[in-house]
C-alpha positions in Angstrom: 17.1 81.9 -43.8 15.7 78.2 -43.2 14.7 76.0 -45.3 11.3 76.4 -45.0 11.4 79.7 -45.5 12.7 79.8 -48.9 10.4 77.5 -49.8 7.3 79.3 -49.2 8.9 82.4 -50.9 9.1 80.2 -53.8 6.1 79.0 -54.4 4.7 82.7 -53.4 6.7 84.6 -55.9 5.1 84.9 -59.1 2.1 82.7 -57.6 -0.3 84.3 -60.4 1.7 83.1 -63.5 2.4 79.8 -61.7 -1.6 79.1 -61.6 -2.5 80.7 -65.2 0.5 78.2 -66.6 -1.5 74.8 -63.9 -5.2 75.9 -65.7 -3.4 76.1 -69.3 -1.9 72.9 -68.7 -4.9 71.1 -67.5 -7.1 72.3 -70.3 -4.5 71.5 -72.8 -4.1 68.1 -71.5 -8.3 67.8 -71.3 -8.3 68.8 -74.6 -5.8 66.2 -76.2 -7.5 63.3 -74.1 -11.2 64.1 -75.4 -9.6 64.0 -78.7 -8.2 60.5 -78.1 -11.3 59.6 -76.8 -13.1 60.6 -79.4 -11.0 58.8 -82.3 -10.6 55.5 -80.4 -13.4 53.2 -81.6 -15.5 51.7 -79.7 -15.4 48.6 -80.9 -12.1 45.9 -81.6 -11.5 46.2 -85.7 -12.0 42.8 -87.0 -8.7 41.6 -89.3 -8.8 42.2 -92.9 -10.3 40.2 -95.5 -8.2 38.2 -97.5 -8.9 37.8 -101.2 -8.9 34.5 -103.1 -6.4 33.9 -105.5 -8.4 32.8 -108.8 -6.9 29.7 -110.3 -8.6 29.7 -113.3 -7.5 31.9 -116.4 -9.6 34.8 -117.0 -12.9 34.2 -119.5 -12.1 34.6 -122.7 -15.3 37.3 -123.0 -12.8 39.6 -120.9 -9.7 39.3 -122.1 -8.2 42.2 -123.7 -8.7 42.6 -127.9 -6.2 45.1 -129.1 -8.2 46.4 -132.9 -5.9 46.3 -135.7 -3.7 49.6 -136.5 -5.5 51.3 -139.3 -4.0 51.6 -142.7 -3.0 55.3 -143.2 -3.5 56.2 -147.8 -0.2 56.6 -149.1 -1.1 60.1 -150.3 -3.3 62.1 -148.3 -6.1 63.9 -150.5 -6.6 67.4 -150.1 -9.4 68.8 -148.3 -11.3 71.7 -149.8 -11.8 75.2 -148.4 -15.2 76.6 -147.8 -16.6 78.5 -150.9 -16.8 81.8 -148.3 -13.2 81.4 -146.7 -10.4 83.9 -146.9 -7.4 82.7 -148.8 -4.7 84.4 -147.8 -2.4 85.3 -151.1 0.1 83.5 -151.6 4.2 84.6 -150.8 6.5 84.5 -154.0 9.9 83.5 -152.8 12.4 85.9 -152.0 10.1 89.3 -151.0 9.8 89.8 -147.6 6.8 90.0 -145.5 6.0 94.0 -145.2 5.8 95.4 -141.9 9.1 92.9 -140.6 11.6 94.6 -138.8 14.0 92.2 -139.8 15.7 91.9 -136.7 
């Protein structure tokens, strides 16, 4: 067989899958340049602001006041129970709970 030969049986072998993968290609590649298209701007961004750097100290109106800690009583006082509240009775030492499986 020549050259040319082979050639042709080549590019005829197969020739469907060979132009389903060209389409595929060329849409993929479409789609990914009207994406770039689209999230290029239009316009050159302009540079960044710089900020000044103040040179003063900051007011005295807004700088930070820390309030003193407050004083905590030495004994706290007990607070009272509602008149309608259920106590629960009070545990001598040394009884169990009932109902413990004492695990």
């Amino acid at each position: 067989m020549n050259w040319g030969h082979q050639l042709k049986e080549r590019i005829t072998r197969n020739w469907r899958e060979k132009i389903i993968s060209l389409v595929l290609a060329f849409l993929f590649w479409f789609m990914i340049k009207a994406q770039d298209a689209r999230n290029m701007p239009s316009y050159p961004m302009p540079p960044p602001a710089r900020m000044p750097v103040p040179t003063s100290p900051a007011p005295s109106q807004l700088t930070p006041v820390i309030p003193p800690p407050v004083q905590l009583p030495s004994e706290l006082e007990p607070m009272l129970s509602p008149p309608n509240a259920l106590i629960p009775p009070a545990r001598v030492p040394g009884t169990a709970l009932s109902g413990t499986s004492g695990l």
